[in-house]
C-alpha positions, 0 to 999 in steps of 0.5 A: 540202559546205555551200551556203548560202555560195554562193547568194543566199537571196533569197525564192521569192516575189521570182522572177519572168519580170521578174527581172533576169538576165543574156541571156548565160550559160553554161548554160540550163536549162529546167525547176524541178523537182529535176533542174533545179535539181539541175544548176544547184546544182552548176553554180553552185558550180563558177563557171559562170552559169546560168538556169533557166527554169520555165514555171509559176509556182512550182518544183517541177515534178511535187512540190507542196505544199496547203497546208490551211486549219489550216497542215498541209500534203499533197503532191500529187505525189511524196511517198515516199522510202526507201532506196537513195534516197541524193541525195534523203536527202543534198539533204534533209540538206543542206537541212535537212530531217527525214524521218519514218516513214510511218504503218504501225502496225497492219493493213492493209486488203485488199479483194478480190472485194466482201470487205474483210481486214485482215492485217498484214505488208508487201510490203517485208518480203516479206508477200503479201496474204491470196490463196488456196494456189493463186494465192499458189503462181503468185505467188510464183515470178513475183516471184522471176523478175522480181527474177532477171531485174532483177538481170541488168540494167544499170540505166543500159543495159538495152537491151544485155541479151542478152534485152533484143529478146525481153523489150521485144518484149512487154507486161507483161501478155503474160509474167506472165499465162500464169505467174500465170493465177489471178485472184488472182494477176494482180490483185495483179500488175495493181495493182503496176504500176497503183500504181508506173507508173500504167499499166495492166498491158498497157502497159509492156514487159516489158523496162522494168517489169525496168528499173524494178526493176533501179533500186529500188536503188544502186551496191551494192544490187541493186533489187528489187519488194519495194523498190518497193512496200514500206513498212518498207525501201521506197520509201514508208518515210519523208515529208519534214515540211513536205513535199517540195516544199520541197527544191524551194523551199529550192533555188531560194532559195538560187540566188536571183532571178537564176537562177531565173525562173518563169512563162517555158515555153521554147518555142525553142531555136535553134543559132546560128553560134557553136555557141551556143544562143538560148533564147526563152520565152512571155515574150519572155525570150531567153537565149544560152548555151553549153550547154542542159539539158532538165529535162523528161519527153521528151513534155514536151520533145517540145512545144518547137521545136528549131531545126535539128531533133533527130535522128530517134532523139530525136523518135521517142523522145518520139512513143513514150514516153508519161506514166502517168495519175495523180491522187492524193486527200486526205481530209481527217478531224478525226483518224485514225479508222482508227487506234484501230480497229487499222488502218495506213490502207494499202489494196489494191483491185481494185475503184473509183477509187482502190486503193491508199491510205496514211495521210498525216497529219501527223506531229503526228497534228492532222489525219487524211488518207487519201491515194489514188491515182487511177491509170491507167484509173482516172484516165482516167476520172475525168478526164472528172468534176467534183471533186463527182462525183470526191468522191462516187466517192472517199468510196464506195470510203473507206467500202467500206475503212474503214466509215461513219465515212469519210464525215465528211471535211472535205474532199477535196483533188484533183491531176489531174497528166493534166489539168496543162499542164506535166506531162500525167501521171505519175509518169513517162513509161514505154515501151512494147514495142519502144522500149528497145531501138530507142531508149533509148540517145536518153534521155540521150544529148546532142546538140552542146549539148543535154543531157537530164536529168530523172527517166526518164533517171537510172540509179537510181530512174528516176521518183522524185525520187532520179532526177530528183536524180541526172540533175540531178547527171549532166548537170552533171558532163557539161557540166563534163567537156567544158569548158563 
């Protein structure tokens, strides 16, 4: 399918709340990130008229590109794509974007109990960090049960799972402690959901961090944690050159000007006698349509005011289902130091603010750029400090992984995505004990009119950009299937 033919390609820098668009269409949608404009894309192309309504000023939603002051860019938000990530890679074909490797040449860094190691291998290749016999002996069982345990999944419904009461009735954290009780073990287990949800370990159900890996895959490929944090065959094996923000850009552009208008945060929707909906955003924009989609994370759609009220189910779904708390860092070098000395840029913590690191330099290698994950605790933390007492931190534990040569940033680039108006954290809103199985089914689940899309509601890669592409594509079929 080729799009171009469909759609305006006014610039992005032509959309504005005052954009001349129609009040009547046959669906609104609130929310530019891409699964909003995934189901506007399809919508479009099958004659319907849309609106998408984004309350910040640029689209993209929890993807964002900084742009540096030699042109290079660096992603702010999400910025990995792997495979089993078939829409994502298929918008990023059809768009006309190239993919390339994640930088992964060399050794990565491990440090451990005030200890620095270098070792090769990766997770995704089914490598472990250098941890003592011992733990190595707890975790490595662990990790065949949770992968065991996933695979019994039904990604789209886990919460229909025989076990699925007893499983969401704990923590993460409460199942895999006793399993792995070596603090080696559980540290490595602590920093696969810090570094995937954002999250501490206590935080998730153990039922939705099995989900979370039953959707590390596709119709045909069973998911797995290896997949998950794997670079070479996982979900940080390639980038998008220019960055990902632009599958964003490039597909608001060509929806054009008059179905993409920014700057209008919806806060109303109101259900008329007609069975029609009123949309109203700050701007004083009004819109009517048939049928709404909410693009949004369900603590983010919790903030608008629903007229008359969502059911029960919905609301306490969105009371319960908290965002991770995430930030990420660039350091800015004047090359690549780390690789000359043999390394891949890649580091594991246990200690200091950010604890995982990958290398994100430009594919052209001008520049060097270590990016770093604040997440979880961590991120809360950091949240109360400036960004020159945040730098300080960060430079410190840079130092500890890679020697003083990295101290001689150019500069240091922050996103606290916590402290964002319209997203409150990241990557993803997750759930914690007890409310799968009392409320999943209201994640996706449409109300008269009122369909939700979004990330934390796709099948596959719930909290990636391959989920939020797919639930864009699921509520459009779904809208289309009832006639609208």
């Amino acid at each position: 399918m080729h799009l171009p033919y469909l759609f305006s390609t006014a610039p992005l820098l032509a959309f504005s709340a005052a954009a001349q668009t129609p009040r009547d269409v046959d669906v609104a949608i609130i929310g530019g990130g891409l699964s909003g404009l995934s189901a506007a894309r399809d919508l479009v192309e099958a004659g319907k008229s849309v609106v998408v309504l984004e309350a910040r000023d640029r689209v993209g939603g929890r993807i964002l590109n900084h742009q540096l002051p030699n042109g290079d860019v660096v992603e702010m938000g999400a910025e990995f794509i792997g495979p089993t990530q078939d829409r994502v890679i298929a918008l990023a074909d059809e768009l006309g974007i190239s993919l390339f490797s994640t930088y992964d040449h060399g050794n990565n860094t491990f440090y451990l109990n005030n200890t620095r190691y270098s070792y090769a291998g990766d997770i995704g290749a089914g490598s472990l960090p250098p941890i003592s016999d011992e733990a190595l002996l707890q975790l490595v069982p662990v990790i065949q049960a949770i992968n065991s345990m996933a695979s019994e999944l039904d990604p789209n419904t886990p919460w229909d799972h025989p076990n699925a009461s007893v499983w969401d009735s704990q923590n993460f954290a409460s199942w895999a402690a006793p399993l792995a009780p070596h603090p080696d073990a559980q540290f490595v287990l602590q920093l696969a959901w810090t570094s995937t949800l954002s999250t501490e370990w206590i935080e998730p159900s153990l039922l939705y961090t099995l989900a979370y890996v039953a959707a590390a895959g596709n119709q045909t490929t069973k998911g797995s944690l290896e997949r998950l944090l794997g670079v070479q065959g996982g979900a940080q094996e390639k980038r998008a050159v220019g960055g990902t923000q632009l599958l964003a850009t490039k597909l608001a552009e060509r929806l054009g000007e008059s179905v993409v208008v920014l700057n209008a945060p919806v806060r109303r929707i109101q259900k008329n006698d007609d069975n029609r909906y009123t949309v109203t955003a700050d701007n004083h924009s009004s819109f009517t349509a048939q049928d709404v989609v909410v693009a949004m994370s369900p603590p983010m759609a919790s903030r608008i005011l629903y007229e008359p009220p969502l059911p029960s189910h919905r609301d306490q779904l969105t009371q319960r289902m908290p965002m991770g708390a995430l930030g990420k860092v660039h350091a800015i070098y004047e090359s690549p130091f780390w690789r000359p000395m043999g390394l891949n840029g890649q580091v594991l913590s246990d200690s200091g603010s950010i604890r995982s690191v990958f290398d994100s330099s430009p594919p052209n290698g001008t520049i060097g750029v270590l990016m770093g994950f604040i997440e979880a605790d961590e991120m809360r933390l950091l949240d109360t400090l400036s960004e020159a007492e945040m730098q300080d931190r960060i430079i410190k534990d840079l130092v500890r992984y890679f020697g003083p040569q990295a101290a001689n940033v150019t500069s240091c680039v922050f996103q606290r995505w916590d402290l964002e108006e319209f997203s409150r954290g990241g990557p993803v809103a997750y759930a914690p004990p007890g409310l799968l199985t009392q409320y999943g089914p209201a994640l996706k689940t449409s109300i008269g009119g009122i369909h939700f899309a979004g990330t934390e509601t796709a099948e596959f890669w719930t909290g990636y950009m391959d989920g939020a592409v797919r639930s864009g594509e699921r509520v459009a079929k779904e809208i289309l299937k009832t006639g609208a």
